[in-house]
N, C-alpha and C positions, 0 to 999 in steps of 0.2 A: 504494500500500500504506500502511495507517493506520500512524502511529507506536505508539501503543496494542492493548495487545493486548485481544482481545475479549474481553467479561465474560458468563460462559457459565452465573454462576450462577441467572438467572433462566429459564434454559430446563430447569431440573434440576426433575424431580418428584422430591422426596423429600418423605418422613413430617416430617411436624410431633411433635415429643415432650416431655415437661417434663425432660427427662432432662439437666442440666448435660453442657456439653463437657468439661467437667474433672472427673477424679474425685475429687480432694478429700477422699481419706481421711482422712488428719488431724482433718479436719474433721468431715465427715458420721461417719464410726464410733461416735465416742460421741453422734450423735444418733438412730442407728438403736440403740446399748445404751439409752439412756432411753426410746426407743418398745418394745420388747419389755421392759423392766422396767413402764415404764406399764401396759401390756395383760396381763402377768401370762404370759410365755411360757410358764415352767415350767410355773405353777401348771394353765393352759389345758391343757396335753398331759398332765394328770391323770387329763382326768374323762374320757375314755372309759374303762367300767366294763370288766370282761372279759379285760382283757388281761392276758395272766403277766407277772409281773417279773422283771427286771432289774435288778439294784442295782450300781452298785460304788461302794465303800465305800473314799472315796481314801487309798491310802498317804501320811502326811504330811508335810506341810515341815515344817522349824522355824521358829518363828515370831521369827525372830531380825533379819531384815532384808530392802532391798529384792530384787524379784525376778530372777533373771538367766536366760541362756539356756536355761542345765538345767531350768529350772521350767518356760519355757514351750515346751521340746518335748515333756515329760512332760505336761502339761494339755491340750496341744495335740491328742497322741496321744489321750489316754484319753477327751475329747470328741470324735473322730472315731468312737470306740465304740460310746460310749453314742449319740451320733444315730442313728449305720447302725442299731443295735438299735431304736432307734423309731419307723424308718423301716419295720423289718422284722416292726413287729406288736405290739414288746412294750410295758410301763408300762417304759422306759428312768427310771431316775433315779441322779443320779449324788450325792452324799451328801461333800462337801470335808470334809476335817478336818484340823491342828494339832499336830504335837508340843508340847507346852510344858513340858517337860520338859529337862535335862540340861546338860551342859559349855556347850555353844554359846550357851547363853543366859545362862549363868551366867557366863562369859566375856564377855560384852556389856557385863554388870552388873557386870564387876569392873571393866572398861576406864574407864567413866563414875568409878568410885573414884579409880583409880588419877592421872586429871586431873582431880581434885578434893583430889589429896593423901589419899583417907582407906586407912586400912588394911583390908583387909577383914574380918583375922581380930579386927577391934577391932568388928566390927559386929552385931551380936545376931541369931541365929541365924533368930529368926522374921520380923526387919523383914527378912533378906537376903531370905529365900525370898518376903514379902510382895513386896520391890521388883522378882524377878523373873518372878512372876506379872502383874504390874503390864507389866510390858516385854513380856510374851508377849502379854497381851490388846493390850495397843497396835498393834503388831506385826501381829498376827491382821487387825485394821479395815485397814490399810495393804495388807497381802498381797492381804488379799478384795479389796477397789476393783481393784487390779492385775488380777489376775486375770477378773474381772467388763469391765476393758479389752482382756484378750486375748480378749473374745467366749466367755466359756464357761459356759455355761449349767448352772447346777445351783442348789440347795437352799442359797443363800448363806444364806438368814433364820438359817436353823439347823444349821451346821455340828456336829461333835462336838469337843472340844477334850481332851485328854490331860487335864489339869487343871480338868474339869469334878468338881463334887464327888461326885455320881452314877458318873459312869466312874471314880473312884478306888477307888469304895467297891467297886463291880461284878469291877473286876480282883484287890483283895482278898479280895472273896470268893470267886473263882474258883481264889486262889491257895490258900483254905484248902479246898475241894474236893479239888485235887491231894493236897495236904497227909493231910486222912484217910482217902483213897485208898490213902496207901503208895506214892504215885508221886514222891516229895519226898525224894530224897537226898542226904546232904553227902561231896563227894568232894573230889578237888584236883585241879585247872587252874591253866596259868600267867593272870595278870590284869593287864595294862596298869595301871599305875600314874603319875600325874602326881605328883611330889611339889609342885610349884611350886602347882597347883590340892588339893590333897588328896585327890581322888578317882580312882574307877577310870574307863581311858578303854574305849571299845570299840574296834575296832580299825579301824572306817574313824575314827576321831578321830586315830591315829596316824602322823603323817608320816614316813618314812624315807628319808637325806639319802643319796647314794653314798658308800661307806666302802673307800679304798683299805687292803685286808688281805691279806699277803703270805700265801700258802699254804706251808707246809714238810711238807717228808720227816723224819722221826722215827726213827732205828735204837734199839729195844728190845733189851736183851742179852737172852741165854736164860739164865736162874741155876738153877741145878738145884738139886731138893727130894726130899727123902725117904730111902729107904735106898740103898745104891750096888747096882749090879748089876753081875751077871757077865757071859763069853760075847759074844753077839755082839750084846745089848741093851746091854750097857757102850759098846761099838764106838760105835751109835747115840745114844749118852746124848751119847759124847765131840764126836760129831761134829757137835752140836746146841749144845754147851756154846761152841761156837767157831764158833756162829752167830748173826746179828741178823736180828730182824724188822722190816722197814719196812713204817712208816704213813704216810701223808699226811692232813694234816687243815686246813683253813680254817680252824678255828678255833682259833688256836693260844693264846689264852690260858687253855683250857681244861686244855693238858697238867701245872698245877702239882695236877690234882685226880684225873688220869687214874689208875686203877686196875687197869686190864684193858686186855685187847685180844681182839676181837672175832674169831673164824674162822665164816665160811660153811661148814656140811653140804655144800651142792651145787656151792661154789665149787673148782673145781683151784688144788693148791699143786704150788712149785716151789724146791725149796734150789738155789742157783744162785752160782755164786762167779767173784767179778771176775777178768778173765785180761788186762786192760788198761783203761785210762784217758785221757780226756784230760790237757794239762798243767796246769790247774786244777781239782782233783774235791776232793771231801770224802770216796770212795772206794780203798782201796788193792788192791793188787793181791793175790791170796790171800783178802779178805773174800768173807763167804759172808754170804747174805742168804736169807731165808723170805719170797719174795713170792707173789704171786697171780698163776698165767700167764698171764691175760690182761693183764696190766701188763709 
């Protein structure tokens, strides 16, 4: 018996292929992006005339920094779409666009301030906004490349960008449409406010930390109003005069403004008076209380 074990690869038909052993993503990926940008992928899957469109018209990032996970299951998705749709007949195109707009980018541009010492509010109103369009469009070049890395095919040449001067002018005008329509009203809404930034936030910009707040029971005396009465309405009147109402409420620093108390039409009431206690209560024995029977 040979020490060596037999070498069985030359009795093996197999296909000959150029096809690397290793797949080498890393590597190859962004050489199969530069061959369908060479060849013009998109542009190629234009010219069949005939077919209905498809468009979607991407909800935008902010053009404020690198990309992270959320971006690329959201791209990830919405090119999974748009292929099957071009797969399925139509002119699919998918159209990327840019917030470049608001807090987040303005917040970028304060940050670079702030390690450099300057003040913001020392900074002239038009150079800020200059510098932060400056950081959007920057921003924008960096995003697209990314994206263009995750393999996602669309209309990079010419995206839409918030801060396009065209798309400024277009949402204004649209806004003065509304406007003398009569569909343009001034009401009141509470509005997130930053004082540290000056501006209004919207409310996914608002973080809210856990706030341990004790909740309390509240006894309101009954004060009696009006003229006295007789009979067996007086009985009634007395027997109310030598009652409290209990509330509860979370939010107890509201009670220095409390003005009222609230009763439900459909909810059952019940005067109900303590006949015992444990041996620490803030109840005594004899109170009568107006609460709500299902409490």
């Amino acid at each position: 018996m040979s020490a060596e074990a037999p070498d069985y690869k030359s009795t093996l038909n197999l296909p000959v292929t150029d096809f690397p052993m290793r797949a080498g993503l890393p590597k190859r990926e962004p050489e199969w992006l530069a061959r369908w940008a060479e060849i013009g992928v998109y542009d190629r899957l234009r010219e069949k005339q005939g077919r209905d469109a498809y468009i979607l018209h991407d909800g935008p990032p902010y053009a404020n920094g690198h990309l992270h996970i959320g971006h690329a299951l959201n791209k990830t998705l919405k090119d999974m779409v748009v292929r099957s749709h071009q797969m399925m007949g139509f002119d699919a195109r998918y159209v990327p666009g840019w917030d470049c707009h608001g807090l987040p980018i303005e917040w970028k541009v304060e940050e670079a301030y702030r390690k450099k010492g300057r003040d913001k509010d020392a900074v002239d109103l038009v150079e800020f906004r200059q510098e932060c369009r400056e950081f959007a469009a920057g921003w924008v070049d960096i995003q697209r490349e990314e994206f263009k890395r995750l393999g996602i095919t669309g209309n990079w040449a010419d995206p839409y960008l918030t801060m396009d001067f065209h798309a400024e002018a277009v949402i204004a005008a649209e806004f003065q449409k509304f406007l003398m329509n009569g569909l343009v009203y001034q009401g009141s809404k509470p509005v997130m406010w930053s004082p540290v930034e000056k501006t209004a936030l919207a409310e996914a910009e608002v973080e809210y930390h856990d706030r341990q707040v004790d909740a309390v029971w509240v006894k309101f005396p009954v004060v009696r109003s009006g003229a006295s009465r007789e009979g067996s309405d007086a009985e009634n009147v007395s027997d109310l005069m030598a009652t409290e109402v209990v509330i509860w409420t979370t939010t107890p620093w509201t009670l220095p403004q409390n003005r009222a108390i609230s009763f439900g039409p459909g909810i059952s009431y019940g005067l109900y008076e303590v006949t015992g206690t444990p041996d620490e209560s803030w109840a005594n024995v004899g109170d009568r209380y107006l609460l709500a029977d299902a409490l």
